[in-house]
N, C-alpha and C positions, 0 to 999 in steps of 0.2 A: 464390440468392446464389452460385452455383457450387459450386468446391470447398469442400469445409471446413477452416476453419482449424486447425491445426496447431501450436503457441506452440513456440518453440526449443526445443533441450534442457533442461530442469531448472527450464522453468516450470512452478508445479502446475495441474492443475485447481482448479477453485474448489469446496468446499465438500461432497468427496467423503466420505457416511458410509451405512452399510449400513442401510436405514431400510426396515423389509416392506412392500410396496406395497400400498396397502390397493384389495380385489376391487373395489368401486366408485369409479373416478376424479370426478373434476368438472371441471367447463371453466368460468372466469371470464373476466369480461371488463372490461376497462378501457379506461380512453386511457393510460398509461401503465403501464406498470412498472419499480419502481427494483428494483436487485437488488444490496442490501448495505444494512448500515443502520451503517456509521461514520459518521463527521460529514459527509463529501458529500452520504451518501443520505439522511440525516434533511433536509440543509438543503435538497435538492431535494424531499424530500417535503412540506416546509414550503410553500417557494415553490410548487407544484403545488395543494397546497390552497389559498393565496391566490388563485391563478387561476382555482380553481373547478372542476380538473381531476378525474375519477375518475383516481386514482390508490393504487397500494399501493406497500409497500416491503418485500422482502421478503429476510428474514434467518436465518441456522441458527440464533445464539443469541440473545445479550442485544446490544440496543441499544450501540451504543458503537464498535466495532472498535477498533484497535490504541490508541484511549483507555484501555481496560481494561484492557492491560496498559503504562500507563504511568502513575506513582505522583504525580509532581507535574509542571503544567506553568504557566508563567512568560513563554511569549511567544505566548498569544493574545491578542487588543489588548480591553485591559478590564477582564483578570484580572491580577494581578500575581502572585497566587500561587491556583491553583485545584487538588485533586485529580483524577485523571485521571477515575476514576469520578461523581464529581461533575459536571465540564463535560458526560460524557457523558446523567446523569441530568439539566441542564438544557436539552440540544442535544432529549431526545426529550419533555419535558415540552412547550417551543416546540413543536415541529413537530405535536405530537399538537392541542395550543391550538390549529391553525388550519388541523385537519381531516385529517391527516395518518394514516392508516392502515400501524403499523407491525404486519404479522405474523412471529412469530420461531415456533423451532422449523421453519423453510421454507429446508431449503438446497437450493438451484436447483443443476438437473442440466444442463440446455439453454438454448440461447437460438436459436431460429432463424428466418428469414424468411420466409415461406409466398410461393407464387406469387401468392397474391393479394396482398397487400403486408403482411398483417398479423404480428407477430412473435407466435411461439408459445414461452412460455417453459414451462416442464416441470420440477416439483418434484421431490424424491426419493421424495413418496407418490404419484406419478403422477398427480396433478392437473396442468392446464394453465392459464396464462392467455393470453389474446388479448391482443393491444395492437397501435396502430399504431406506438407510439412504443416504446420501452425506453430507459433513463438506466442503465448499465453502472457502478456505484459499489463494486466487489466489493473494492476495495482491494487492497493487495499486502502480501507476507509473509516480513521478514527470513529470512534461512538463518540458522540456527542452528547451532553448537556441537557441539550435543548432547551436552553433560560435565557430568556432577555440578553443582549448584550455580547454574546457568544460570539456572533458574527458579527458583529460592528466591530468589535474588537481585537476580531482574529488578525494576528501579526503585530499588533500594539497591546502586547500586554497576556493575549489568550495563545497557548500553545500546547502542541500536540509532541513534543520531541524536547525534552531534555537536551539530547548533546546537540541538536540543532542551534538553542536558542541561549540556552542557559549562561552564556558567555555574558551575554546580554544585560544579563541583571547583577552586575558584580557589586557589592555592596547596597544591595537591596533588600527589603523583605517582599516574598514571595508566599504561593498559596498552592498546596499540589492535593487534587482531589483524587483518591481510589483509594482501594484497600488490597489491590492483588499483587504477586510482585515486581509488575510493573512502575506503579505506584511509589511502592518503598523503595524500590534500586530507587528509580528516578531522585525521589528525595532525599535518600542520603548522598546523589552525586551533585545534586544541585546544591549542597553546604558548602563546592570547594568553590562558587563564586559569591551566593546569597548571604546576606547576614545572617540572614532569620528565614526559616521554614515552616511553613504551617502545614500537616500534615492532616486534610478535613476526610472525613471518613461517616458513613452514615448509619455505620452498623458500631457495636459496642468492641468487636474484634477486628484482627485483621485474616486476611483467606491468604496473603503470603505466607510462603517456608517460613518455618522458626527460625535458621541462621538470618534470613534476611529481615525478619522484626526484628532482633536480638540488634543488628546493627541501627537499626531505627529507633529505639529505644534509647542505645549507648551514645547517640551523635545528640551535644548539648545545642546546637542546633536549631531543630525540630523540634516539634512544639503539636501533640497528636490533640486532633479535637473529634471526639468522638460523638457518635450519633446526630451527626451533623450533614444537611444536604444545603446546596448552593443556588438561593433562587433567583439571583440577578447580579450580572456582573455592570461593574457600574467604572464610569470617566468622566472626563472630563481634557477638553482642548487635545482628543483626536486618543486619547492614554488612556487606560484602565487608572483606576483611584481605588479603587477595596471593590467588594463583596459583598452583597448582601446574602445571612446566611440563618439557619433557623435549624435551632433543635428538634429533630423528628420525636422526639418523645413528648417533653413540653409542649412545644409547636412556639418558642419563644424566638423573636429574630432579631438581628443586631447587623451590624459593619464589620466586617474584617478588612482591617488597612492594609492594601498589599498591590505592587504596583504588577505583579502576575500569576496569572495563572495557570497550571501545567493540571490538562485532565489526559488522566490515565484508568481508563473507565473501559476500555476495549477499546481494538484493534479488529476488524476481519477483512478477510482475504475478500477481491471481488473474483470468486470462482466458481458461482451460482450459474454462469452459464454450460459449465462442461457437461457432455452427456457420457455417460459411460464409466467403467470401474478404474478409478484414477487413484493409485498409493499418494496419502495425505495424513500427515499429521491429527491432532486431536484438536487445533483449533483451527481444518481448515486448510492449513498452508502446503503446496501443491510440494512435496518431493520428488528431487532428482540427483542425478548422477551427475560427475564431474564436468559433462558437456552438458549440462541443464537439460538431459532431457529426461519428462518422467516414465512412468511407468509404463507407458501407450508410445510404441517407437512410432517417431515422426511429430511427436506433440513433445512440444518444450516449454521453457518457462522462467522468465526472470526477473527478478524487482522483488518488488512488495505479494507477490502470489507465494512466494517460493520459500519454503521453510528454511532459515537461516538465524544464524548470530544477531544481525544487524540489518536494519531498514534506512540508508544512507541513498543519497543519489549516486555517491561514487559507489556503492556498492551494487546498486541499480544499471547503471551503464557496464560494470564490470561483466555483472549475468549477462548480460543481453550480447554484450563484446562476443563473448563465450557463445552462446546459445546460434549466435549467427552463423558462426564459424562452422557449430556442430551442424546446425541446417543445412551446409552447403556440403561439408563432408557426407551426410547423409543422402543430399540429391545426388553426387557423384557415382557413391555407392550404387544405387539407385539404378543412375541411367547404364551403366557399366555391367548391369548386374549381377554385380559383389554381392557379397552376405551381408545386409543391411547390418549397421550397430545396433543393436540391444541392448539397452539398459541393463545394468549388473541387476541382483537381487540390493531393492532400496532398505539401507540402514532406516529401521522405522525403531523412535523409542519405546521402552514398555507401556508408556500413556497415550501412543499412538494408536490410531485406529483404521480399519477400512471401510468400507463398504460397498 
């Protein structure tokens, strides 16, 4: 695969814990390997099992991913109102129904492509599996805060997802920390339910496009508090209540009364495990072609790794839907052997990068 991939700055690795290597490894073997089990990787393991694929999925903890830490959700088509844990415990009930092999307690250290074509993927107990195929579903991992209260709060009040949540707070005043334009979209779309926007920021500018301040700026709304960082999110009776919050210049601190808060501080991809020269975006995000596979035939990818529009669960099962299908056209190819698919030449933007 040539060089090894390398993720930008301040992407993590995926699913780094110090786990003793046990003296005797094992080598499995499969036609695929999923390597995540949120709702992409259950729904490709799903699909996988319908195809009759050997296939595992494999995951460090509990089935779910960032399901589990999110407390109610309201725009998967079907549910009107579902718990997060919930959807997650019927996303892996399906996928198990129809043969679906979820192992947890397996956080993957490796993913690499041997010269013979087959990928070797490498657990933290030093076991390996073979495959020709891998489905990359590791999902990505808001930047966090890290302030008092963050996690007490998460799903009562703390959130990572504007159109996830924002419904939520309709006639409310709200608190959205960043300065990039993640930041500002978010806060100008959270006016069409919040009364009030607080838009906290810890530098004196903003590092979004100018159309997108321009918008920020115009919406009477929003309310920009500059040079401001956020050091304890505070409640009361299970709900966020305001902010505690302090001028980085001063070092003056005060309340901000707000029954949420939306950080948009970073996002990155968990793609620290892949080895090898993988076409990727500028922040990270794994690129592929219209069957999700990227740049490395037989390595695919769906969810939150995968460079795209939107980070949706429905748009998470849609990759994976896809991505399954293309793994099984591809083992066909394969055992048959046809002229494997090859990724086209990937659509990479001018702020893309590789390496």
């Amino acid at each position: 695969m040539g060089r090894e991939y390398h993720p930008p700055p301040g992407v993590p690795s995926f699913h780094r814990f110090h786990i003793p290597r046990s003296e005797s490894v094992a080598t499995h073997e499969f036609e695929v390997v999923i390597v995540g089990a949120g709702p992409s990787g259950m729904c490709a393991g799903l699909y996988a099992g319908r195809s009759m694929l050997k296939s595992v999925v494999l995951e460090r903890g509990f089935p779910g991913g960032e399901l589990l830490n999110t407390e109610v959700i309201e725009d998967y088509i079907g549910f009107e109102h579902v718990l997060g844990h919930e959807l997650a415990s019927k996303f892996q009930a399906h996928a198990e129904k129809f043969g679906a092999e979820i192992r947890t307690s397996t956080p993957v250290e490796s993913v690499t492509k041997r010269d013979d074509g087959l990928f070797e993927t490498v657990v933290e107990s030093g076991d390996v599996y073979l495959s020709p195929t891998v489905i990359v579903t590791a999902g990505g991992t808001p930047v966090k805060l890290d302030v008092p209260g963050e996690i007490e709060y998460a799903g009562k009040g703390v959130s990572y997802c504007a159109i996830c949540d924002g419904a939520f707070y309709k006639g409310h005043t709200i608190m959205v920390v960043g300065g990039g334009d993640a930041a500002c979209e978010e806060a100008d779309f959270l006016t069409r339910y919040a009364e009030k926007v607080y838009l906290v920021h810890r530098r004196d500018s903003f590092r979004a496009s100018k159309i997108v301040q321009q918008r920020v700026f115009a919406n009477p709304k929003i309310e920009v508090i500059w040079d401001t960082v956020v050091d304890e999110i505070v409640g009361a009776g299970g709900l966020m209540t305001h902010a505690r919050i302090r001028h980085a210049k001063t070092g003056v601190a005060s309340d901000l009364i707000a029954t949420g808060i939306f950080i948009f501080v970073g996002f990155k991809p968990n793609t620290g495990i892949l080895r090898g020269h993988i076409e990727h975006d500028s922040a990270g995000y794994l690129i592929t072609d219209a069957n999700m596979q990227t740049s490395v035939p037989g390595l695919f990818a769906a969810g939150d790794v995968r460079a795209q529009l939107t980070r949706q669960v429905t748009t998470a099962v849609g990759d994976a839907t896809t991505a399954a299908i293309g793994v099984e056209k591809y083992l066909t190819a394969r055992k048959n052997g046809q002229p494997l698919p090859v990724p086209p030449p990937m659509l990479v933007s001018a702020t893309s990068v590789q390496v």
